[in-house]
C-alpha positions as CSV (number, residue, x, y, z in Angstrom):
1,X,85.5,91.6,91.5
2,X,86.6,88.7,89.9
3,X,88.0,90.1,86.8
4,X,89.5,93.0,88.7
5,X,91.5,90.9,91.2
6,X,92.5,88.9,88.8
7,X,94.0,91.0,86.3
8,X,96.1,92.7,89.2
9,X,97.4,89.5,90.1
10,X,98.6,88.9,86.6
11,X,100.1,92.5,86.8
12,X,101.7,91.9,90.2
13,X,99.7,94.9,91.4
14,X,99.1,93.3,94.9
15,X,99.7,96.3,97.0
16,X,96.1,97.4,95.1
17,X,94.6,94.4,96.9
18,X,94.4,95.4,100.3
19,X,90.9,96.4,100.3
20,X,89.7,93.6,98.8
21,X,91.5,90.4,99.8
22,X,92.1,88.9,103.5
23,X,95.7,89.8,105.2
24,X,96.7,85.9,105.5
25,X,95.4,85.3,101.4
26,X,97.3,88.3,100.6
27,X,100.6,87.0,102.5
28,X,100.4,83.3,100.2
29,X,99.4,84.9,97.0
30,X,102.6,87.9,97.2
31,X,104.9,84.5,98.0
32,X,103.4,82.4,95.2
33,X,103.0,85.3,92.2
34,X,106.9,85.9,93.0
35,X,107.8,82.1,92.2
36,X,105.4,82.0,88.6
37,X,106.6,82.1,85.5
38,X,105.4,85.1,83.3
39,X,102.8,82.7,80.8
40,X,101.4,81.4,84.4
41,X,101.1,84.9,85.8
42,X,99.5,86.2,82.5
43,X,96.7,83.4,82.6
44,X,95.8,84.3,85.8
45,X,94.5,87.3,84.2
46,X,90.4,87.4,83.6
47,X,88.8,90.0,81.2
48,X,84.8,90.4,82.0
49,X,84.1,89.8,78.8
50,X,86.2,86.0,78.4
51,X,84.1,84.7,81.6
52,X,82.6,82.2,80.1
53,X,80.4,80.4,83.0
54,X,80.0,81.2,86.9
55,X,78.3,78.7,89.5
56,X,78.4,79.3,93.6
57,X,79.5,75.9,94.8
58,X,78.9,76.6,98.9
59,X,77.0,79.3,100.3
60,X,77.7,79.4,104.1
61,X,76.5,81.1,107.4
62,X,77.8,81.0,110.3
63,X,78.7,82.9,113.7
64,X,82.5,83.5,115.3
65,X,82.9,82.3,119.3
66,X,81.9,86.3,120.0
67,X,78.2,86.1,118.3
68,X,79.6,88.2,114.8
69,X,77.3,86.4,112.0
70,X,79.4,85.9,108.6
71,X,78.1,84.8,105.1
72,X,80.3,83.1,102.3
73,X,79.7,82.4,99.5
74,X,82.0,80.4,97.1
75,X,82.1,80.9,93.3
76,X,83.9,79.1,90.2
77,X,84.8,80.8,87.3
78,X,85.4,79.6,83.9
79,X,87.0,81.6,81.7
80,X,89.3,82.1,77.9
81,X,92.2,83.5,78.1
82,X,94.8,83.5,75.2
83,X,98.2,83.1,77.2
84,X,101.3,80.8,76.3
85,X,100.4,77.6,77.8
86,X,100.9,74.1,76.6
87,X,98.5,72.3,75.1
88,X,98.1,70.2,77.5
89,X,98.2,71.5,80.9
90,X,96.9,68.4,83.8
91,X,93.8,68.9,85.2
92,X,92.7,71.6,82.5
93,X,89.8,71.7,80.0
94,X,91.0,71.1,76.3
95,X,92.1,74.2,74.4
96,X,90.0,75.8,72.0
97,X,90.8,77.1,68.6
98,X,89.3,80.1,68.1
99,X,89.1,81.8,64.0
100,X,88.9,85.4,63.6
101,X,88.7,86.6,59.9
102,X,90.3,83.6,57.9
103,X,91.7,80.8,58.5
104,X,95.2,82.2,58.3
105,X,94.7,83.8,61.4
106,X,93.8,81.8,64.6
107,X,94.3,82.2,67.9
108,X,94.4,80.3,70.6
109,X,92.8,80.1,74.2
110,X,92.6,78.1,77.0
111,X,89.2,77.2,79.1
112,X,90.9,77.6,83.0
113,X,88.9,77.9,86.1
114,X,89.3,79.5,89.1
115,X,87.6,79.7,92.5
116,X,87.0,82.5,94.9
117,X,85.3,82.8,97.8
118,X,83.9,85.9,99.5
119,X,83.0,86.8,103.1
120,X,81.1,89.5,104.4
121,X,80.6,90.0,108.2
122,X,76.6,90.4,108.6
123,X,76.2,91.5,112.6
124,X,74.1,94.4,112.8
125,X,76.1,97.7,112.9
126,X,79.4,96.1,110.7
127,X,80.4,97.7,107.3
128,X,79.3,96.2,104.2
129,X,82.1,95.5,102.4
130,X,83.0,91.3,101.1
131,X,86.4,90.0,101.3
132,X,87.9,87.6,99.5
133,X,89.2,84.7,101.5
134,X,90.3,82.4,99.3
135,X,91.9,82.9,95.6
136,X,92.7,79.2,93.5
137,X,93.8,79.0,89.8
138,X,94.7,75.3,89.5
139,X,97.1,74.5,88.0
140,X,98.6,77.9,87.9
141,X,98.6,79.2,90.8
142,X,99.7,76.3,93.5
């Protein structure tokens, strides 16, 4: 899910999104894509296979005022991605020079994070589906 949303952010694909992403996150993310530059939009962008590590940082249950029982679980994601950032971007892990073939030809990526967190209503009888309730790229997306 993480990968998917994220590359339709980058391809300011946000009607897709719907189905996947709270109302109110939805509303703040179509205002804040509008405003980023194009090499801030295209590292928001997370292919499956450049998700480096993954940790849940708070797992949460709890019940609304009408007795509806919710879980959500928070999750970081580190992950390469080659876009044209500066070298040295506050707040971000160092960037990583990366050889392919010979040393002629190097390309280079940056180790960004992001954290999402997904909700899924658990009463008996509700549909199974998570939501994501919260979307953060630091850094990039603020």
């Amino acid at each position: 899910a993480f990968s998917v949303v994220s590359k339709l952010l980058s391809q300011r694909k946000l009607d897709l999104l719907d189905e996947l992403v709270s109302a109110e996150v939805l509303r703040v993310l179509k205002e804040k894509i509008s405003l980023l530059p194009d090499n801030h939009r295209d590292a928001l962008a997370a292919d499956i296979d450049a998700i480096m590590y993954t940790t849940e940082g708070d797992v949460r249950i709890y019940y609304d005022d009408d007795g509806r029982k919710f879980v959500s679980i928070l999750m970081r994601f580190w992950y390469l991605n080659g876009a044209n950032l500066p070298d040295e971007v506050p707040g971000e892990t160092k960037v990583f020079q990366i050889v392919f073939g010979d040393e002629s030809t190097k390309e280079k990526r940056h180790l960004l994070t992001a954290n999402y967190e997904f909700q899924r209503e658990f009463t008996e009888g509700a549909k199974p589906d998570w939501t994501i309730t919260r979307i953060e790229h630091p850094r990039l997306l603020e």
